[in-house]
Structure formats: C-alpha cells, structure tokens
N, C-alpha and C positions, 0 to 999 in steps of 0.2 A: 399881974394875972398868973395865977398856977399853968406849968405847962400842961399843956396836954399830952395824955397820953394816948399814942393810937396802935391798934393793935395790931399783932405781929405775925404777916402773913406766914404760911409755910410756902418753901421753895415749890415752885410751880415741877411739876413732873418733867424729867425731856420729854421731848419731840419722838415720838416713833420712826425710828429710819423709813424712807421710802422703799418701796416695793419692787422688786423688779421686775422688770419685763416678760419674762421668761417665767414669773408664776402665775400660775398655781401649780404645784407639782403634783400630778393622779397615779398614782401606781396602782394596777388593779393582777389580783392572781398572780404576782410574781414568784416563779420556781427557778431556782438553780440547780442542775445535777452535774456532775464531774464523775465521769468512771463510773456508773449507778450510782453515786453518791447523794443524797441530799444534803443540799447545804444551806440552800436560802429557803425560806415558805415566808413568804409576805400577801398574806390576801388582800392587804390595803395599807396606802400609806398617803393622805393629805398632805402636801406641805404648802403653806400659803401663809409663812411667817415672815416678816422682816428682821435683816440684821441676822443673827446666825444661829441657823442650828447644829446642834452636838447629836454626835451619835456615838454614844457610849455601850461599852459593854467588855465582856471576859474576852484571852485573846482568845480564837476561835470560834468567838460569836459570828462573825459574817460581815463584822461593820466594812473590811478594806472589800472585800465582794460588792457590797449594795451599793460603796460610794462609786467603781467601776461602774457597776452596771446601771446607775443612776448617768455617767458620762459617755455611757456610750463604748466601752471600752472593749469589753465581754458581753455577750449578748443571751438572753436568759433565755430557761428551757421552754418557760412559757410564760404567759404573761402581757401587758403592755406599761408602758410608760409613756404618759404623757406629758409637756410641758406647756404652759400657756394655752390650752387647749391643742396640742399638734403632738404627732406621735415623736416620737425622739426620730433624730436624724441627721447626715453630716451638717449640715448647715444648723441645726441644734446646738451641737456639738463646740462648732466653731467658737459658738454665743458663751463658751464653758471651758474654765481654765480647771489646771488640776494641779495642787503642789503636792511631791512624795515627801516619805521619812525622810530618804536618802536622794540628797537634789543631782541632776545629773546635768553638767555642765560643759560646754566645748571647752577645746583648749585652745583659747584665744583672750585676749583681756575682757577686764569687767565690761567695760562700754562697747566691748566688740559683740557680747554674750546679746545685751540688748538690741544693738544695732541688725544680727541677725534676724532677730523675730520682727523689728519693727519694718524692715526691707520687706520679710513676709504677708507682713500686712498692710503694707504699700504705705507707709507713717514713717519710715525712717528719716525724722530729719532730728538733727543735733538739739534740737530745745526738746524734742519729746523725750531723747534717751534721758537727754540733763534731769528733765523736770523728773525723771525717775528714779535718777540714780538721788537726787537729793532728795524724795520720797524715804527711801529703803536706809538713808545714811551711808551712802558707799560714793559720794562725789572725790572723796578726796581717797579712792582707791581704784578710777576711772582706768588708769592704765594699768592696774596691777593684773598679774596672772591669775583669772578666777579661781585656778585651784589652788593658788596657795592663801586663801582668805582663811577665818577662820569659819569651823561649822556653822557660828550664827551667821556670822557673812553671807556665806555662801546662801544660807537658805533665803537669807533675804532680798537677795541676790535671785532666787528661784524665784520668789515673791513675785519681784519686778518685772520678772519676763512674764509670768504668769499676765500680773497688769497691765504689760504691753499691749495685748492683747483684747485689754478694754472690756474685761468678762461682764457678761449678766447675772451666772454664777460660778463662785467660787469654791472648790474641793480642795480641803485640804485635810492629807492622809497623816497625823499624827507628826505634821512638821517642826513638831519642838519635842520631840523626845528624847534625843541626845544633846538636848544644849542647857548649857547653866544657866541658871535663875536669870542673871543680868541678861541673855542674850533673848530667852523667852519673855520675859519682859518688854524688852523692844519691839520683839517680834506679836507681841499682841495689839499693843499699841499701836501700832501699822494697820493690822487686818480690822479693829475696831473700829477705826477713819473709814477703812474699806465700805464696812457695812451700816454705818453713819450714815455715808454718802448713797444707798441704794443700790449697791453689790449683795446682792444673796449670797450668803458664807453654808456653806454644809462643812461643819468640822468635825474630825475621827479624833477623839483623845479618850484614852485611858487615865488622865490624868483628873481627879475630881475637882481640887482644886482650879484647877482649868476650865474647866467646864462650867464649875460656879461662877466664874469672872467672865467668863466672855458670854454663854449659852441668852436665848431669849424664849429656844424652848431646848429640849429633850427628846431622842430617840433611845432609846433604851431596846438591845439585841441582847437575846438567849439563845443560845443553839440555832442561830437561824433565823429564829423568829420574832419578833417587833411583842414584846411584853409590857409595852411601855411607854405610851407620845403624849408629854402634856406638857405646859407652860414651865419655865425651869424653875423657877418659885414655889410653885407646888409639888412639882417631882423632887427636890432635894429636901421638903419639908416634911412629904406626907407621900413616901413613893409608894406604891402600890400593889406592885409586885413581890411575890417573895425573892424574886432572885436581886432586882435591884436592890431590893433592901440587903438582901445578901452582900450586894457589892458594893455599897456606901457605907457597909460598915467593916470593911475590908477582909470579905470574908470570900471565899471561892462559891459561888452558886453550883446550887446541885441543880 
C-alpha cells in the first residue's frame, strides 16, 4: 500500500504567560512637576498585559519618572494609580521589585547580598538563597565579594535580590545598558522565565533591538507624554506616531 500522507500541522502558538496578581494597572491624570517644571502628563494608562511591557522612548522622555512613580518611589503632582483595583501603597509596594542601571550592592559576599533580603522577608533559609543563586548563574561565585563580580554578575546578582523578594511586578530601569552582548543575553533569558512564569515585567530600554526580543506590548514616551501603547507587533511594524517613527528609525524626535 502507498504511504499515506498526512498533513502537516503548524506549530501550535505558546501559552500566554499568566497574569499577575497585582493587574490591572489604572493610571488616571497623572502629572509630574519638579521646580514648576512639567515633566510627566499622562491622562491614562491601561496595563493588563502579561509577560513584559517596554517603555521606550528619547532620553528625557520621562520613562525612569513613570517607572518610579508607577513604584511608588516619587509621588505625583496629581493624579492616581491604581493596582488590582486598590490605590498604590506601601504594602503595594512591597508586592514590586525594582532593578537600577547601576546595581547597588552591600559589601558582603554573594550569598550574603541574598541572605540579607531573604532574613527581611522572613525566608532566609539556605535552599532559598541556593535555588537563586543557581537561577541567576552565580552558584559557583556564592562566596565571592559581590563587588568584585563582573557588571553582568552583579546585575544578575541585582536580579536575584529583586526575586528574593517574590515580586508580582517587576521594574526594570534599563538593567543591560552597560553590559556586552553575552552578559545581556543571559540577562534576558532570566527575566523571560521571570515572566513565563506570571511575574509582570515593566522594562525601561532604549535599546530597540531589545525591546523587539523581549516586549509583548509597547509604551512609547515623548516629552512626557504616552504617544503610543499598543501590542509590540504592531508598534514596531506600523507605529503610529510621528515621533516613534522618528525613533525606530534612529532619528531624534522633534
């Protein structure tokens, strides 16, 4: 008998990461001023995406402000934010990790950097730090002095404490900007499991290629102001604004 032939599925789609806890994200009338200054005007901002959003933009757009103020850090001129339907607040807060450009580390060893935060949050025991430090790839630098790691180290190293902490969402302020390829690399690969697993990721890169690998939607900041939030597949295909288009094509926005 002639074989048969049968026909040949396409690859089923993934799975949409799970949701976090802590969404829906409502921003309503958000204003910033500093010294009479304006700096943020956000009239509205949904977030109720899974897996991670980017918020892109020129520097001086407002993205490292909105991520603060989205954590609670700085508190706006006016405005509210809410999370999961509840206004922001410490115990919000707690629910929300935040990684910098530049990580800021005790001066104690690796497993000691962990060991503190997880003491803080009453978890400190030896298999939690382990299971983290073999998370980040830093097992076999457990006793080393954290500052003498290298910058990807360390950040991932940031990473970790951040995780300690068991976030619902995760801030992260343009955390691979000084690290070479191989280190940012790694470092995506980490936060991608992150939001896999149902961690909400808000990440600040200037980096487009960046943004195209990791994003599932877009925030796009002009001067302040949100010119731009839609699915990342259609903002890097068909963006809409003139100024992202400005800066996708590596042009400065007026």
């Amino acid at each position: 008998m002639p074989d048969t032939l049968l026909p040949v599925m396409p690859p089923a789609d993934p799975p949409a990461p799970a949701r976090s806890a802590l969404m829906p994200l409502r921003v309503r009338d958000l204003t910033l001023q500093m010294r009479g200054q304006p700096l943020l005007d956000i009239p509205a901002l949904d977030l109720d995406c899974a897996g991670t959003t980017v918020i892109m933009g020129a520097n001086g757009a407002g993205k490292s402000l909105l991520l603060r103020l989205l954590h609670g850090l700085i508190a706006p001129s006016s405005g509210t934010i809410a999370w999961g339907g509840a206004a922001m607040s410490p115990a919000i807060a707690r629910r929300q990790a935040l990684v910098f450009q530049k990580p800021v580390l005790l001066r104690r060893s690796v497993a000691a950097n962990l060991d503190f935060v997880l003491r803080a949050r009453r978890a400190g025991t030896a298999e939690a730090r382990d299971a983290l430090l073999a998370r980040v790839g830093l097992t076999h630098k457990a006793s080393q002095p954290a500052r003498l790691l290298s910058g990807g180290e360390q950040q991932r190293l940031a990473l970790a404490r951040a995780l300690a902490t068991r976030p619902d969402i995760l801030f992260l302020d343009e955390p691979t900007a000084s690290l070479d390829p191989a280190a940012v690399q790694s470092f995506e690969g980490i936060v991608s499991d992150i939001a896999d697993e149902g961690t909400s990721v808000i990440f600040v890169t200037h980096d487009v290629g960046q943004a195209r690998r990791m994003a599932r939607e877009v925030v796009f900041l002009h001067q302040g102001r949100i010119t731009e939030h839609s699915a990342a597949p259609r903002f890097f295909a068909a963006p809409q604004s003139r100024a992202a288009r400005a800066y996708l094509a590596g042009q400065l926005p007026l």
